[in-house]
N, C-alpha and C positions, 0 to 999 in steps of 0.2 A: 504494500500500500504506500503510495508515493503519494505526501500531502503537498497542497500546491499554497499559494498565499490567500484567502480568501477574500476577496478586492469588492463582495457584495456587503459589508455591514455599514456604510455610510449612515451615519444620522438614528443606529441603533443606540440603546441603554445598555452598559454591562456594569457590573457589581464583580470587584474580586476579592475576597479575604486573603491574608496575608500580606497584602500589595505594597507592603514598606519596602521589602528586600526580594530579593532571590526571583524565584520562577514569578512569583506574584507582580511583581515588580516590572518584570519583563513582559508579560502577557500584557499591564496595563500602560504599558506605552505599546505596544504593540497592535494595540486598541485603539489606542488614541491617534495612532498614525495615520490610520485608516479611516478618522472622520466619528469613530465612536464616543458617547458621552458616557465617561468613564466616571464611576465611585469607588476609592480605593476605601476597602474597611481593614483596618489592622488595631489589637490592644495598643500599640507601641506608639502614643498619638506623638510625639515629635518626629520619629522616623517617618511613620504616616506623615502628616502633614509635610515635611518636608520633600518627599517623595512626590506626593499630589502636586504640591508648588512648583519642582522640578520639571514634571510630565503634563503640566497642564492642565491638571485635571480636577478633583473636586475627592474632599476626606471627610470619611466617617466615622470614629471610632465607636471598634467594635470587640466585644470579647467573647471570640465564638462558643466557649467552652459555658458560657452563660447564658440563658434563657433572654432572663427579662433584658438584657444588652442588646439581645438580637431583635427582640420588638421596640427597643429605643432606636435599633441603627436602621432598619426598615421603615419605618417613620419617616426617621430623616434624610434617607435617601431618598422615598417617592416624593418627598416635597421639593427635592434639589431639577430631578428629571423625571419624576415619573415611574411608572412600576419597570422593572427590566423588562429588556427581551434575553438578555444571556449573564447566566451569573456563573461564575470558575469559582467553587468552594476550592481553596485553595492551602491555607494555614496548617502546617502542621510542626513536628520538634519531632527528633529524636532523642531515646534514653539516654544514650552513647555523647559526653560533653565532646564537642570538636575535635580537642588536643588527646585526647583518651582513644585508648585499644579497643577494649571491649565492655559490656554490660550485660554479667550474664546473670540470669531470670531469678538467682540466689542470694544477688549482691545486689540487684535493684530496693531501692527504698520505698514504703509506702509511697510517699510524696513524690517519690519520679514513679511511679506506677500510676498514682492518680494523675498526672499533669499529661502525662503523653495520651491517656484515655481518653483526658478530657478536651483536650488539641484535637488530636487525629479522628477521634471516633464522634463523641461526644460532641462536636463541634461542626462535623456535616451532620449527624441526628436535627438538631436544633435547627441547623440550619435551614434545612427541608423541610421542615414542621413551620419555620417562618413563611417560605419561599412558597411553597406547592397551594397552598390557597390563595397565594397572587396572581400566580403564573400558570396554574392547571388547567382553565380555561383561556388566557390568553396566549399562552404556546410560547416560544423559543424554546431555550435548551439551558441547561445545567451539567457542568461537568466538574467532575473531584478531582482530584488530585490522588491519587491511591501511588502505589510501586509497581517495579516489576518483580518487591520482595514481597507484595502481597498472591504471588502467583510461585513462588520458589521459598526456599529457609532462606534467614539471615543472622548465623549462627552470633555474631556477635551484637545484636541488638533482637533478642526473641520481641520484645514488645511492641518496637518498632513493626516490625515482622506482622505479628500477630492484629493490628492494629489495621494494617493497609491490607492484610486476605477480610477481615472483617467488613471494610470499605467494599471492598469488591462485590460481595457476597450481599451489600446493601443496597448498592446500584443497582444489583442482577434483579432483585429480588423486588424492590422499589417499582424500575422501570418497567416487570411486569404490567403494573397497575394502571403504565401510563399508555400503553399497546395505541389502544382506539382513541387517545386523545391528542392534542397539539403539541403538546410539552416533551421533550425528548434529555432523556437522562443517561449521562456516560462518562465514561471515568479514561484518565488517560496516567499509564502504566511507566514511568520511564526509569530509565537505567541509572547512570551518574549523570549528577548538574553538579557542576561547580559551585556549591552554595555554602551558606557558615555551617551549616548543621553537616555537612561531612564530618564523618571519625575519623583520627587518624591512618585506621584501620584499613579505608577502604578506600584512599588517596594513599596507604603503602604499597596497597593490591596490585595495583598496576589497571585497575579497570577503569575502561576510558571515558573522562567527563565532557559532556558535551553544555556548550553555552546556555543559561538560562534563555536566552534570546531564541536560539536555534530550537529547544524545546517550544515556547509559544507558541512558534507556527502550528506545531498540531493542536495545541489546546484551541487556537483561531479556528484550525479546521473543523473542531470536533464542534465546538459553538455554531458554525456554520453549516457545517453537513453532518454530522456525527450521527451512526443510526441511536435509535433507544434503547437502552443496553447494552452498549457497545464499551467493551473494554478493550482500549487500543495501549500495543507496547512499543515503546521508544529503547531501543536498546544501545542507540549511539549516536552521534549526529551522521556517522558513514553507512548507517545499516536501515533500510527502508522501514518505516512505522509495516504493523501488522495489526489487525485482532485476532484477539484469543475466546472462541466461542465456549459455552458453557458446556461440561462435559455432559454426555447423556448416558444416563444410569440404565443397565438393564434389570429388569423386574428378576430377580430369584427364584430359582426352580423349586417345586412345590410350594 
């Protein structure tokens, strides 16, 4: 699957979480190049805003991992442009601190247990529960941010891991519901980005990081054309995006 630039969203609404730094960051300038009315929502409201100010665009501050945050930053974004047509649940953390090896499932802390839960998982739950009575009968698309470690192990961050196959398994499962309607829901899968949340670990690997930027394009894609349930993997910026379709189970004899 060779994604192309998507040159139709001119004068569309998109909503991204995370949008201070990294992938998020990149996606909403990527947005905004293209004529989009972008609202970046991140907790981190000086990196936020400073990032909005930078790209042009317009800051919400929002703490996905919180309910009531997500119906104050919904508010105030429909009042800024209006409800979206495309939102990239975006926000996530790993257990594993930057500089550090590894974080294995014995040596993690309550508190980094709750926090990644409440980022990764917790934080597209809420998200959807904000978003899907806005947008269910007005249609566009939503797409997450998951791994390509939620489709494989990632022995040195299991929660990390564990966190983005849960993702997956939400979309899958979600997007059923949306089959017969406008609204299309899909997750995009990628390998390394260059971002602060790498471990040490997996920038000693040798496995190769491709540009937050060079990722974007498919999130633009998936916003754009993306089917409903579609979990697409980005495995490098030299290796052609794919999807990866839901396994089909056979019924058991007797």
């Amino acid at each position: 699957m060779q994604t192309a630039s998507p040159e139709n969203l001119t004068g569309k609404v998109a909503w991204v979480t995370g949008g201070a730094r990294g992938i998020g960051r990149a996606v909403c300038g990527a947005l905004a190049e293209r004529g989009v009315h972008v609202v970046l929502l991140d907790r981190d409201v000086a990196a936020g805003a400073e990032s909005a100010t930078a790209l042009g665009i317009k800051f919400v501050a929002c703490d996905v991992s919180d309910p009531a945050s997500w119906t104050r930053a919904v508010e105030r974004a429909v009042d800024i442009f209006g409800a979206p047509d495309f939102v990239h649940l975006n926000a996530g953390v790993m257990s594993v601190p930057a500089g550090e090896p590894f974080m294995p499932l014995d040596a993690i802390s309550l508190e980094q247990y709750r926090r990644i839960v409440s980022v990764n998982l917790d934080g597209v739950v809420f998200g959807l529960r904000a978003l899907l009575p806005l947008m269910k009968s007005r249609g566009g698309a939503i797409t997450v941010t998951a791994s390509m470690v939620g489709l494989i192990p990632l022995a040195i961050d299991p929660m990390y891991s564990a966190t983005k196959h849960a993702l997956i398994g939400l979309v899958r499962s979600v997007a059923e519901t949306l089959r017969e309607g406008p609204l299309r829901l899909n997750a995009i899968c990628p390998g390394g980005v260059d971002t602060a949340i790498v471990p040490a670990a997996l920038r000693a690997s040798g496995m190769p990081m491709m540009s937050p930027e060079q990722l974007a394009l498919d999130v633009l894609d998936l916003l754009a054309r993306g089917g409903c349930g579609e979990i697409r993997v980005r495995l490098s910026a030299d290796t052609p995006a794919f999807a990866v379709p839901a396994p089909v189970l056979g019924v058991p004899a007797g």
